[in-house]
C-alpha positions as CSV (number, residue, x, y, z in Angstrom):
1,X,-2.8,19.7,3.0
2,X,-1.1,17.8,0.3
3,X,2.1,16.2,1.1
4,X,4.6,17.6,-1.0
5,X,7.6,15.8,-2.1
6,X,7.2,11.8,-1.4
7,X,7.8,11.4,-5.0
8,X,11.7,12.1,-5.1
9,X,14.1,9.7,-5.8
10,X,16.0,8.1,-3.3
11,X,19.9,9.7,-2.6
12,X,22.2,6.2,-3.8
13,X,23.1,5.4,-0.2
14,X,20.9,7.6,1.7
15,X,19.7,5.9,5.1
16,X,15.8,5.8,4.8
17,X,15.0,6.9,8.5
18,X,17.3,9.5,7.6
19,X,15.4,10.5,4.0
20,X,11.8,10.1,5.8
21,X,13.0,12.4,8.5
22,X,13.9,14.9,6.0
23,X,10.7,14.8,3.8
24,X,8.6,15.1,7.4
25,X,10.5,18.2,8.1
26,X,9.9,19.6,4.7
27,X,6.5,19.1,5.0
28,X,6.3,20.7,8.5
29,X,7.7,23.7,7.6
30,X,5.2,24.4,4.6
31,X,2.6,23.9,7.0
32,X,4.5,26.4,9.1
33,X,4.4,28.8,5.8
34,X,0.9,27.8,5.1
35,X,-0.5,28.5,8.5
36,X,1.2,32.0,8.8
37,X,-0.4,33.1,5.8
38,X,-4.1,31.9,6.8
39,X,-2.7,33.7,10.3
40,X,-1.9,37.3,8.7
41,X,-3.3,37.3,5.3
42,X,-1.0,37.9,1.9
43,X,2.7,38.0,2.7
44,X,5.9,38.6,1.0
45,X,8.9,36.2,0.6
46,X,10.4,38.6,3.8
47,X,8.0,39.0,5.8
48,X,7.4,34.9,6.1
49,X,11.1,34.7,6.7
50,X,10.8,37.4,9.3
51,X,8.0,35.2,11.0
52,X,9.0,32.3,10.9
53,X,12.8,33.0,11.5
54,X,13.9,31.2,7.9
55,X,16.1,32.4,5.3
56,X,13.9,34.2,2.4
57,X,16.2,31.3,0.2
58,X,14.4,28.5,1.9
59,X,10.8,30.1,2.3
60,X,11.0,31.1,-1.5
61,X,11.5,27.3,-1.7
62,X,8.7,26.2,0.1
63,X,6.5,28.4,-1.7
64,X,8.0,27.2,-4.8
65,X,6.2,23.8,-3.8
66,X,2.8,25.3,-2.2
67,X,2.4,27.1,-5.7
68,X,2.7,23.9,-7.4
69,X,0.3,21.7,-5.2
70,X,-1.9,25.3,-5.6
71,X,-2.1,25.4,-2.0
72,X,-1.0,29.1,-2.4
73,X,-0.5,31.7,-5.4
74,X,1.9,34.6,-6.0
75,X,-0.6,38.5,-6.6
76,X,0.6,41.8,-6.5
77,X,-0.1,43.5,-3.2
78,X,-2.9,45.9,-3.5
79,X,-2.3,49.2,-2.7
80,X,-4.5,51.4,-0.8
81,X,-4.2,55.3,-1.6
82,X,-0.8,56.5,-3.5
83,X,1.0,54.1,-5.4
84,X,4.8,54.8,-4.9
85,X,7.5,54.3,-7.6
86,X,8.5,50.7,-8.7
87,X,7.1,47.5,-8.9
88,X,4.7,46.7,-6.4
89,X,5.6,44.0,-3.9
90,X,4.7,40.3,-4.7
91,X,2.7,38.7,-1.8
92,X,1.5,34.9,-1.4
93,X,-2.4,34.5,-0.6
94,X,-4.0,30.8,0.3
95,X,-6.3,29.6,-2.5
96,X,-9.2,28.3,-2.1
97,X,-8.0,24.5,-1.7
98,X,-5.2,25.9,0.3
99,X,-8.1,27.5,2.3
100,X,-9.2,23.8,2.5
101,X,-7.1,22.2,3.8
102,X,-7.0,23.7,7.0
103,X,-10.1,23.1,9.3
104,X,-13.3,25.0,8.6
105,X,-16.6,25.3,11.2
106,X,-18.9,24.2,8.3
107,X,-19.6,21.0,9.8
108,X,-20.8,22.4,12.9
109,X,-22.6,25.6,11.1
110,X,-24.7,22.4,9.9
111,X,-25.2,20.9,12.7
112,X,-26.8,23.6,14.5
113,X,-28.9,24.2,11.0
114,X,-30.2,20.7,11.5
115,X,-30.7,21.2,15.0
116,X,-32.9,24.4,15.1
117,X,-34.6,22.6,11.9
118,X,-35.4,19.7,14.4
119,X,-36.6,22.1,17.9
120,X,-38.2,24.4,15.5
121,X,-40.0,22.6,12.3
122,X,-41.1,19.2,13.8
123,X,-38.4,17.2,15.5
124,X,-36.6,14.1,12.8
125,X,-39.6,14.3,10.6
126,X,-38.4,18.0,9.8
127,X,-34.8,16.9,8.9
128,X,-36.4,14.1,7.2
129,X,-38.2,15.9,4.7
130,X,-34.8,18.5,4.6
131,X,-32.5,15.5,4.0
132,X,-34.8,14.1,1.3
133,X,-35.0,17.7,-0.5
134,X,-31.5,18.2,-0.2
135,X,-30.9,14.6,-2.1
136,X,-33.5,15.7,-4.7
137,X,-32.1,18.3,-6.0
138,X,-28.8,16.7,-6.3
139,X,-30.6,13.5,-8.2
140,X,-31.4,15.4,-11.1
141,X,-27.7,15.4,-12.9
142,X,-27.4,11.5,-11.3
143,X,-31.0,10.8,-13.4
144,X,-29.6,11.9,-16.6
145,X,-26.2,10.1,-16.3
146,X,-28.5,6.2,-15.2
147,X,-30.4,7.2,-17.9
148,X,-28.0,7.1,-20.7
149,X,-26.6,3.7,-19.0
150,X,-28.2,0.3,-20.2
151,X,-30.2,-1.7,-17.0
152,X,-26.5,-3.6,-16.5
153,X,-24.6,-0.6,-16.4
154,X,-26.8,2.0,-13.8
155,X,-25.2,1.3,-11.1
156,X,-21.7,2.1,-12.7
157,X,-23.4,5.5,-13.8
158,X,-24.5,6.4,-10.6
159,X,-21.0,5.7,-9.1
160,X,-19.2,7.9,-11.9
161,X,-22.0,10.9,-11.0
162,X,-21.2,10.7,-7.9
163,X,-17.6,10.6,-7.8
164,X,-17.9,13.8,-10.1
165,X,-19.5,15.6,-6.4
166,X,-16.6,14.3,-4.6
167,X,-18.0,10.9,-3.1
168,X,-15.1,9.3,-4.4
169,X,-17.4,6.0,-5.8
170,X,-17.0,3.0,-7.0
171,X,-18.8,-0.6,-7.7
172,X,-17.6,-4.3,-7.5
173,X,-19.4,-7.3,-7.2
174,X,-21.0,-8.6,-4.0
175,X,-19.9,-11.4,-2.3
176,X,-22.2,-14.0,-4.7
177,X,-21.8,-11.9,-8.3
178,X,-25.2,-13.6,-9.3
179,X,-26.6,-11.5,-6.3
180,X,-25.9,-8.4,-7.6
181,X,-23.3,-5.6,-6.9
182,X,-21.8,-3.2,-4.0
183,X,-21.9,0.4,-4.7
184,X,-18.8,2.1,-2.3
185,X,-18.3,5.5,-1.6
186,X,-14.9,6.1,0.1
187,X,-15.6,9.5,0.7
188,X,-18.5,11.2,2.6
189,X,-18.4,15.2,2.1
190,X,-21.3,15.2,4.8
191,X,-20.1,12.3,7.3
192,X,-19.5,14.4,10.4
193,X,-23.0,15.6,9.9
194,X,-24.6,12.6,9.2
195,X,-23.0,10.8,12.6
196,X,-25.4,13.5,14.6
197,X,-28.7,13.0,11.6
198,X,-28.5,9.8,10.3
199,X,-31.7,10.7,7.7
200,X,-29.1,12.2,5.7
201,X,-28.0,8.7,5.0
202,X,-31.5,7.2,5.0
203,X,-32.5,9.8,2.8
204,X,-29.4,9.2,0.4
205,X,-30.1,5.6,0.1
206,X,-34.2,6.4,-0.9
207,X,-32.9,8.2,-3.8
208,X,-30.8,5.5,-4.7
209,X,-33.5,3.0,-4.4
210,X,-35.8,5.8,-7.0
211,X,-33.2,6.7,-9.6
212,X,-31.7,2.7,-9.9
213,X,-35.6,1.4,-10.2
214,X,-34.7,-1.3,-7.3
215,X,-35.0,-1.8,-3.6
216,X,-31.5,-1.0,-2.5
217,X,-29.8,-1.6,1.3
218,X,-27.2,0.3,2.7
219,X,-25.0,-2.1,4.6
220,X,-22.7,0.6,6.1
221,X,-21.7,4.1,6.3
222,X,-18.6,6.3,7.2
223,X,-20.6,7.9,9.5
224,X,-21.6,5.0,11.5
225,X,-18.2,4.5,12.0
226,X,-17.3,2.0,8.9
227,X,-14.4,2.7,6.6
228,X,-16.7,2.6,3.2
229,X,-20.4,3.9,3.0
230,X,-21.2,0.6,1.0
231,X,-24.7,-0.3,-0.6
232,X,-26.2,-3.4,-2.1
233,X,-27.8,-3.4,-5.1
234,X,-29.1,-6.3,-6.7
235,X,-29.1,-7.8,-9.9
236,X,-31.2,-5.7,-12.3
237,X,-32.7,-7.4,-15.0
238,X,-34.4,-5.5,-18.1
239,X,-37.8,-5.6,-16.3
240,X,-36.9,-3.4,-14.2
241,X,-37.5,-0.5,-16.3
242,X,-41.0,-0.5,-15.6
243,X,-40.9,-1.4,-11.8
244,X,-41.7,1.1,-9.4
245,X,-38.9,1.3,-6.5
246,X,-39.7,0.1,-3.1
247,X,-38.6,1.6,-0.2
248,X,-34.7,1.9,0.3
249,X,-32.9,-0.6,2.9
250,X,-32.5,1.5,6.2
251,X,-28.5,1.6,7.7
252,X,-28.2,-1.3,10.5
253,X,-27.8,0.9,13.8
């Protein structure tokens, strides 16, 4: 969940153990709000105070702040069977990236996907073949964007496409420029998954390799355990419009 309030000024005078202290408690407690919503569903200002034993003063402003990191939002309660007089009561539901940020079993429900793929279809070729579907399909939007890039500027592209599916990506030169460049991703939607199947990654980098007309090699992933997924790509040079890619650079193991 974000943290919510690291931004404010400093008190003139205020010890900093003493501020820090403060901000952590803040934060705690909107988890504490946060959690007993996801725990009983849509709740009102007193019925979180009631929980929780807070005044409804300082859950309203916690939900003040929740509302504005749209952790959660402020709905009219529905009603089932006679309405009765006045306004209905205003409850405060998780949204979807509130939803988020607490932990979700869709890792796992992979997983086991992956697994049953693997006992059932044909062992690691099976989840082969899924992982290179999977990165397929995604590599039609990634296409389009290298495509509008000139042969200097792909790799760039591809970083920007990705980034817009959450990989968080960048690119920077490698260690000798004249070598070529690094494409990082700092962020792996998929990296618990991929620690268990590893041709998600293999897969990934193949598709690289196709769309940026070069033999690629991944030199590390977040799911191997490295900080960075982070993949070489060398220099590309105008005739290398025409070449065929070779086969992608496997993850060291």
């Amino acid at each position: 969940m974000k943290n919510v309030g690291e931004a404010r000024e400093t008190p003139q005078g205020a010890p900093q153990d003493e501020l820090a202290a403060g901000l952590r408690a803040d934060r705690s407690t909107r988890n504490r709000v946060a959690r007993s919503i996801l725990d009983h569903g849509p709740s009102t200002v007193a019925e979180l105070a009631e929980r929780l034993g807070l005044t409804q003063a300082a859950v309203r402003r916690h939900l003040d702040a929740l509302v504005a990191d749209d952790v959660v939002e402020a709905r009219e309660r529905r009603v089932y069977g006679t309405r009765s007089r006045g306004r209905p009561a205003k409850v405060f539901a998780l949204t979807d990236c509130g939803r988020d940020a607490f932990d979700q079993s869709y890792d796992q429900l992979a997983v086991d996907a992956l697994r049953w793929i693997a006992e059932r279809e044909g062992g690691r070729a099976a989840v082969a073949a899924f992982a290179r579907a999977r990165f397929a399909a995604q590599a039609g939007a990634y296409r389009e964007a290298i495509e509008k890039a000139g042969p200097g500027r792909r790799a760039e592209a591809l970083a920007k496409a990705l980034s817009a599916d959450g990989y968080a990506a960048t690119t920077r030169s490698a260690p000798l420029p004249q070598q070529g460049e690094q494409l990082c991703q700092h962020h792996c939607p998929v990296a618990h998954v991929a620690e268990q199947f590893p041709q998600l990654c293999e897969a990934e980098t193949e598709v690289f390799a196709e769309l940026l007309g070069t033999h690629v090699q991944r030199l590390a992933t977040i799911a191997h355990g490295d900080g960075v997924c982070t993949t070489f790509i060398p220099k590309i040079s105008d005739s290398s419009d025409t070449a065929s890619a070779s086969t992608a650079g496997r993850n060291p193991a």
